[in-house]
N, C-alpha and C positions, 0 to 999 in steps of 0.2 A: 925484775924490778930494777936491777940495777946492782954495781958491783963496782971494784978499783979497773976494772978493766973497761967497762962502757957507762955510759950517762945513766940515770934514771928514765926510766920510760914516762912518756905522760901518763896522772894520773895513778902513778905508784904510792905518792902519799896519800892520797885519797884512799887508794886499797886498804893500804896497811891500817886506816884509823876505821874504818869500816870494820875490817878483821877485829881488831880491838873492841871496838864497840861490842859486837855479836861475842866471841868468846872469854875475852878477859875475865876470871874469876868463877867461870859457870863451866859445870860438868860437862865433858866434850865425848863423844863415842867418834871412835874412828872405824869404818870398815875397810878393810882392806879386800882388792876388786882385782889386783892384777899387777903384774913387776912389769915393766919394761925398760930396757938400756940402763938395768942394775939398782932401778929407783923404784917404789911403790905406790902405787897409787890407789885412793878409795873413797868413800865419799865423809862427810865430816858432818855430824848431825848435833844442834844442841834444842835441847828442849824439845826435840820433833821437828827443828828444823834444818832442811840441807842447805846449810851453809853455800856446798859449791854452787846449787841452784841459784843463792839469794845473789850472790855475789857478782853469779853473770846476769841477772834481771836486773841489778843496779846502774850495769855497764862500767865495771869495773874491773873486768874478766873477759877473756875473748878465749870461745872453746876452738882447739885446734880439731881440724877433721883430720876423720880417719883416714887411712890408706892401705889399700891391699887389706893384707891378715892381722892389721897392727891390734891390739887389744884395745876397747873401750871402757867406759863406764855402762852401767847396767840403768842409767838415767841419759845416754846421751842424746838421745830422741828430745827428753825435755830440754836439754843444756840448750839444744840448736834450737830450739822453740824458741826459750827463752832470748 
């Protein structure tokens, strides 16, 4: 999104008020699906819905492909759909 070290990406404010919209104040479940390079990654569901799904349908998210044996999500068949 952006950081003291590089610019904002396009469309990072837009993410973030998106995110807000969908989570702020409502019950959030996280699954956790898999660590890589020390970080965790899962998928983020409120009310039944997948957030990560909703966020890349918006075009506000861009899903990175896999490579080689690298671990995925257990949606990412949808994510690339999406």
């Amino acid at each position: 999104m952006g950081s003291s070290n590089r610019s904002e990406e396009p469309f990072a404010f837009d993410a973030r008020e998106f995110l807000r919209e969908k989570i702020i104040g409502k019950k959030c479940e996280f699954t956790p699906e898999y660590n890589y390079g020390g970080r965790d990654y899962g998928t983020l569901t409120v009310n039944g819905e997948n957030i990560n799904l909703s966020i890349v349908k918006a075009g506000l998210a861009k899903v990175l492909e896999k490579k080689g044996n690298m671990p995925g999500s257990s949606f990412y068949d949808d994510l690339i759909a999406a």
